[in-house]
Biotite code that builds the C-alpha atoms (Angstrom):
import biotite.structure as struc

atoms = struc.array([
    struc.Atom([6.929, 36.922, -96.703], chain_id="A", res_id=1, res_name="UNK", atom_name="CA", element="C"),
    struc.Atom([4.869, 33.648, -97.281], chain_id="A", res_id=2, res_name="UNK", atom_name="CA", element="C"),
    struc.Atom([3.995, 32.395, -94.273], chain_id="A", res_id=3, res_name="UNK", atom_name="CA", element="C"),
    struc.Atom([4.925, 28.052, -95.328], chain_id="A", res_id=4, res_name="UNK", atom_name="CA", element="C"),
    struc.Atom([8.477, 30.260, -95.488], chain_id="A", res_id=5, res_name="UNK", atom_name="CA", element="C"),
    struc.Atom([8.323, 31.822, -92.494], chain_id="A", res_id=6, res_name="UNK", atom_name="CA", element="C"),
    struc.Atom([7.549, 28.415, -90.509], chain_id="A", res_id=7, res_name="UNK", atom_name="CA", element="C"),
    struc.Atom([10.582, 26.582, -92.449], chain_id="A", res_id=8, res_name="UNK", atom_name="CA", element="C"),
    struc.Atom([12.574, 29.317, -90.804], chain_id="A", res_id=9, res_name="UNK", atom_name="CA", element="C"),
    struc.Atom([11.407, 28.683, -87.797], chain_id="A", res_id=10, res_name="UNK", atom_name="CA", element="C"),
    struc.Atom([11.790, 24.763, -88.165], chain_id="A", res_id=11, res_name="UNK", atom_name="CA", element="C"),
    struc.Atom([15.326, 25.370, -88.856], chain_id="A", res_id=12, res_name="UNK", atom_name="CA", element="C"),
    struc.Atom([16.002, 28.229, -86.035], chain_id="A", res_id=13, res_name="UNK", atom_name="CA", element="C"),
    struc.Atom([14.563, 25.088, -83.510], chain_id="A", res_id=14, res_name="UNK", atom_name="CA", element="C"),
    struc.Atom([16.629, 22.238, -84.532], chain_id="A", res_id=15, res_name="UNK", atom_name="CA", element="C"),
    struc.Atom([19.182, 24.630, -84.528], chain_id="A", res_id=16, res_name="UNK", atom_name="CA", element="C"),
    struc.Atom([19.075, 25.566, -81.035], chain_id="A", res_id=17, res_name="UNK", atom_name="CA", element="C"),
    struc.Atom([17.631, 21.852, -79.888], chain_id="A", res_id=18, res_name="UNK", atom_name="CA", element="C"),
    struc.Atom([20.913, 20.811, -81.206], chain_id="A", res_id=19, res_name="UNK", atom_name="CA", element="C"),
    struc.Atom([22.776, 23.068, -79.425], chain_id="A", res_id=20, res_name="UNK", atom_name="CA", element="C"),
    struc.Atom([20.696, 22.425, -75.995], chain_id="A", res_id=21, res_name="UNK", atom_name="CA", element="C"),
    struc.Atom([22.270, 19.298, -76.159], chain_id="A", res_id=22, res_name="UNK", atom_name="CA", element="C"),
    struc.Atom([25.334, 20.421, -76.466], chain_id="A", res_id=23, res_name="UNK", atom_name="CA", element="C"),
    struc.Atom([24.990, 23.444, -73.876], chain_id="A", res_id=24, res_name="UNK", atom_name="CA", element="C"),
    struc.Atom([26.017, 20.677, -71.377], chain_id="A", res_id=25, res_name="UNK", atom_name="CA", element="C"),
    struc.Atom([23.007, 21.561, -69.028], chain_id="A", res_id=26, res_name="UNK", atom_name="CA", element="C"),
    struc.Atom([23.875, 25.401, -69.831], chain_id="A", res_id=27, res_name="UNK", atom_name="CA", element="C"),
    struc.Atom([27.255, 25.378, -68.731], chain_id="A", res_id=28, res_name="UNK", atom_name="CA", element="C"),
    struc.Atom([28.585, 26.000, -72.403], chain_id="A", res_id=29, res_name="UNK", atom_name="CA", element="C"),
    struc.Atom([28.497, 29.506, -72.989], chain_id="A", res_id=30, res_name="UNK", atom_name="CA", element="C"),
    struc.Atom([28.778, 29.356, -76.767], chain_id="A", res_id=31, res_name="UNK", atom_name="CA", element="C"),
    struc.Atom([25.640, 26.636, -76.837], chain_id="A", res_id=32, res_name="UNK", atom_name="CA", element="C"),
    struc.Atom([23.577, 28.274, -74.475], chain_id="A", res_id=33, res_name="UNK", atom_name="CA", element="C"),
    struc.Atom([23.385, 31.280, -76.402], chain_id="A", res_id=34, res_name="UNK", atom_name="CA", element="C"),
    struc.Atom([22.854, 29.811, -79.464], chain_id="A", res_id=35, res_name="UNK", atom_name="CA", element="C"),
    struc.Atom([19.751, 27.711, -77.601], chain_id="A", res_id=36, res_name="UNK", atom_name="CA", element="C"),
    struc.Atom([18.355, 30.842, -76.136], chain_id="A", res_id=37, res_name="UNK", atom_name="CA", element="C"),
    struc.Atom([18.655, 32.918, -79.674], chain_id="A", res_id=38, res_name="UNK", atom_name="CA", element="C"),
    struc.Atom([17.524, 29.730, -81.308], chain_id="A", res_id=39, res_name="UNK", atom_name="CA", element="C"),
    struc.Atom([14.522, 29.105, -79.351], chain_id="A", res_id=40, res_name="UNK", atom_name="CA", element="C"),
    struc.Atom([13.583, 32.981, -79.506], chain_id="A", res_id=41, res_name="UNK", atom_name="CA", element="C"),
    struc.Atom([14.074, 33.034, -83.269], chain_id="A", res_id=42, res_name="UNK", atom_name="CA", element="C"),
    struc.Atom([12.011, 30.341, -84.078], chain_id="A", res_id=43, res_name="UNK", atom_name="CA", element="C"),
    struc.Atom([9.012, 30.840, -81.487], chain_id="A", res_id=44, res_name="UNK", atom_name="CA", element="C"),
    struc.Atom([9.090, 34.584, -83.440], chain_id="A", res_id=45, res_name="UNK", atom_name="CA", element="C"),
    struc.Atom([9.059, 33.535, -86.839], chain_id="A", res_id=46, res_name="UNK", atom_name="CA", element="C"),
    struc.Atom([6.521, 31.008, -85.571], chain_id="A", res_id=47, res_name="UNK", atom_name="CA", element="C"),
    struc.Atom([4.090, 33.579, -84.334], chain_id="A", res_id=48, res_name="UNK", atom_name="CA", element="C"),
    struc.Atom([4.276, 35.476, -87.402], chain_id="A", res_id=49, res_name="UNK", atom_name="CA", element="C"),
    struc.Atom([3.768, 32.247, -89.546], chain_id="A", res_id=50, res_name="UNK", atom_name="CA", element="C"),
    struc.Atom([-0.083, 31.792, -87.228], chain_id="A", res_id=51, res_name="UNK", atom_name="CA", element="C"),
    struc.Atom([-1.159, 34.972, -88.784], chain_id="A", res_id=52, res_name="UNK", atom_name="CA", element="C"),
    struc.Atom([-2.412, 33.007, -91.909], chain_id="A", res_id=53, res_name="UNK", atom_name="CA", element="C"),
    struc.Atom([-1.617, 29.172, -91.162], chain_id="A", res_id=54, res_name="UNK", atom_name="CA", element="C"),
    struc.Atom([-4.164, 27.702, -87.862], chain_id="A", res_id=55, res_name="UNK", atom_name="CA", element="C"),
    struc.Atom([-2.392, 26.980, -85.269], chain_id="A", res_id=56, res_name="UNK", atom_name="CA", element="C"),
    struc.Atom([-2.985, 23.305, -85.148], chain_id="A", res_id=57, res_name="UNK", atom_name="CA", element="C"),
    struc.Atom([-1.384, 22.950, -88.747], chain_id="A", res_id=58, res_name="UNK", atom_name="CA", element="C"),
    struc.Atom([1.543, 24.993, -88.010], chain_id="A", res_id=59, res_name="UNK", atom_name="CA", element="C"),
    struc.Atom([2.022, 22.775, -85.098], chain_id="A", res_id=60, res_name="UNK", atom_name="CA", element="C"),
    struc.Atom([1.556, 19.688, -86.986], chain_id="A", res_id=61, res_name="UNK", atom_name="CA", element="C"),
    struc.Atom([4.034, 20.673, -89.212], chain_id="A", res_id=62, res_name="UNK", atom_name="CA", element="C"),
    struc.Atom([6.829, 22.533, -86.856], chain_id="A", res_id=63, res_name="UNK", atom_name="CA", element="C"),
    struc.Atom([6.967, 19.726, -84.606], chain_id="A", res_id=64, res_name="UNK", atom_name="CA", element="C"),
    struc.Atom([6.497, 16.674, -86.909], chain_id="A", res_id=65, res_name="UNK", atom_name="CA", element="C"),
    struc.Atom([9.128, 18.157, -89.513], chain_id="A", res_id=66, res_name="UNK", atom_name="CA", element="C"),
    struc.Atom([11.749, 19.120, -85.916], chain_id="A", res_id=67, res_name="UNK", atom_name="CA", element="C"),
    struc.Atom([11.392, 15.788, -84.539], chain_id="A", res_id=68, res_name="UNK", atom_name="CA", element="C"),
    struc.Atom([12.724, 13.798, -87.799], chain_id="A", res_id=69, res_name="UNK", atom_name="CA", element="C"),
    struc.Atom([15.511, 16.704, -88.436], chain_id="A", res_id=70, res_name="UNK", atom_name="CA", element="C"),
    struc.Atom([16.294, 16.288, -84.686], chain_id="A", res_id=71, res_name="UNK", atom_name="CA", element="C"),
    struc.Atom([16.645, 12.682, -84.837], chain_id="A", res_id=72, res_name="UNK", atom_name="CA", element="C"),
    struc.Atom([19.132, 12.880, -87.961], chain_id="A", res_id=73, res_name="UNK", atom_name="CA", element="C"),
    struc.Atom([21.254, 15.431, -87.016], chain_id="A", res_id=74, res_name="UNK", atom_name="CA", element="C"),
    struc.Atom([21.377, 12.993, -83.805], chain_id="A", res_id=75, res_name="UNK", atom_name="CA", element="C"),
    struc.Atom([22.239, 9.457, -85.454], chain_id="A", res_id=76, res_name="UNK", atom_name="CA", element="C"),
    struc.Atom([25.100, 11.306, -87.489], chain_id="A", res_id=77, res_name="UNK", atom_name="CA", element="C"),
    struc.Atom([26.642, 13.555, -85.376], chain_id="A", res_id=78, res_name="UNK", atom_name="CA", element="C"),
    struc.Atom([25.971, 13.058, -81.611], chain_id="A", res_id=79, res_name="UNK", atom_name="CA", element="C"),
    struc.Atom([26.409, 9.060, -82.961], chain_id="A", res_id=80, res_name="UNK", atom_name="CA", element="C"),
    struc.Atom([22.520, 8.440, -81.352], chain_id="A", res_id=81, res_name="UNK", atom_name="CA", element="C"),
    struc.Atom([20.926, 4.788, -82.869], chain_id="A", res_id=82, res_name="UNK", atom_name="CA", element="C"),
    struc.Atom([17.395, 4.848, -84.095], chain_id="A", res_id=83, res_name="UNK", atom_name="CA", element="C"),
    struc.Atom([16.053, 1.360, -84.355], chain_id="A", res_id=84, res_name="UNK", atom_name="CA", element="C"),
    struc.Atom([13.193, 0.330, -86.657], chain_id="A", res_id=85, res_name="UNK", atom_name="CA", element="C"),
    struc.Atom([9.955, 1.341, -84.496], chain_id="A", res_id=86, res_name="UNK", atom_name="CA", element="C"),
    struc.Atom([11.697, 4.740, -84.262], chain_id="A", res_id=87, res_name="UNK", atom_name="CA", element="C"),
    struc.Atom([12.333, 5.038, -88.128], chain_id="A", res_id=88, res_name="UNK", atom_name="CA", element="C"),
    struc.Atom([8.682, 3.920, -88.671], chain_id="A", res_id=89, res_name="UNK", atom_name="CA", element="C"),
    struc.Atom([7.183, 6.160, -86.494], chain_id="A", res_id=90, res_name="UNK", atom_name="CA", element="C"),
    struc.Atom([8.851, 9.185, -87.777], chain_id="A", res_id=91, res_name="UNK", atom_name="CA", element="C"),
    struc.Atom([8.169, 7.740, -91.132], chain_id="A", res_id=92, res_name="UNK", atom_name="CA", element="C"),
    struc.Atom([4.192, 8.016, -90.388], chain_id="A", res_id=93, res_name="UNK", atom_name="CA", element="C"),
    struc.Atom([5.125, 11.988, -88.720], chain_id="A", res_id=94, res_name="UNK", atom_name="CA", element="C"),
    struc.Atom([6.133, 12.620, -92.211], chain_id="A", res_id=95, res_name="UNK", atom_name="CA", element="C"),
    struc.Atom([3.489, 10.739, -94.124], chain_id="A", res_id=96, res_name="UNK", atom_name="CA", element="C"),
    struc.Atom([0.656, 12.875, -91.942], chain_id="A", res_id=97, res_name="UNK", atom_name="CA", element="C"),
    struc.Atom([2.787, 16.087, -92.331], chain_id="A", res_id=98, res_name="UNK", atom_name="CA", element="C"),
    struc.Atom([2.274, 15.527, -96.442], chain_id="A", res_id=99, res_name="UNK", atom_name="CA", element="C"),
    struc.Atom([-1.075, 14.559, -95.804], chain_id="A", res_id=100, res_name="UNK", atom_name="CA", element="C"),
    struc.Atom([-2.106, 18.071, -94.092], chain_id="A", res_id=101, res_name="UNK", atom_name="CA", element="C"),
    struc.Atom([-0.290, 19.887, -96.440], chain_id="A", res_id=102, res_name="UNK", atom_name="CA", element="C"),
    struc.Atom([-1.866, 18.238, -99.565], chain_id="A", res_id=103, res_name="UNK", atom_name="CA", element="C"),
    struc.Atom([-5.243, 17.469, -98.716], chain_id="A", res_id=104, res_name="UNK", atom_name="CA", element="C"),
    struc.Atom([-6.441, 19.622, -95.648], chain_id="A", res_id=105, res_name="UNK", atom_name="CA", element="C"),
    struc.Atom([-8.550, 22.514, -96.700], chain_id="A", res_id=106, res_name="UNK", atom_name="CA", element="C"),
    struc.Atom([-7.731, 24.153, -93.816], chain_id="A", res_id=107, res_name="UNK", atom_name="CA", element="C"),
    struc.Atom([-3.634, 24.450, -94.353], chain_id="A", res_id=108, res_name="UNK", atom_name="CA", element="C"),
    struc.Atom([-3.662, 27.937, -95.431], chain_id="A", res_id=109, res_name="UNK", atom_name="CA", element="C"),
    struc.Atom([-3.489, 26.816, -98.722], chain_id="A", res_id=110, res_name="UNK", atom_name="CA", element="C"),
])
């Protein structure tokens, strides 16, 4: 499987779960804290198989600066959390660098 695949999965299987962390109530909801812990487990997995082709550092770059902004959605529209404008920039520029590794470094995996 392509390893840019494998690390969207894992993106995915860790807002998932940081989601549901929040929701876990400190890990006194049994439904949440499982999903957290199979969340978490699932994504640090597909993440290790992702670093056999992609560095590290890249796959990092990407897995966290793609999580936080997905994070901070699914938290303004359903957990009703406010972002004001420094937020929205910042996470603007996560993206913009996230692009920029993927389109110009030459050592992406690409």
């Amino acid at each position: 499987m392509n390893s840019y695949l494998l690390l969207f999965f894992a993106i995915i299987c860790e807002v998932i779960a940081t989601s549901s962390l929040k929701l876990s109530d400190g890990f006194t909801n049994l439904i949440y804290s499982i999903i957290t812990i199979v969340g978490y487990s699932s994504s640090f997995y597909l993440l290790s198989l992702a670093l056999k082709t992609i560095p590290v550092g890249i796959a990092y770059a990407i897995w966290s600066g793609i999580g936080i902004v997905l994070i901070s959605l699914i938290a303004w529209i359903f957990l009703k959390q406010t972002l004001d404008f420094a937020a929205l920039v910042g996470m603007g520029f996560i993206m913009f660098g996230v692009v920029i590794i993927n389109l110009f470094s030459k050592v992406s995996g690409h």
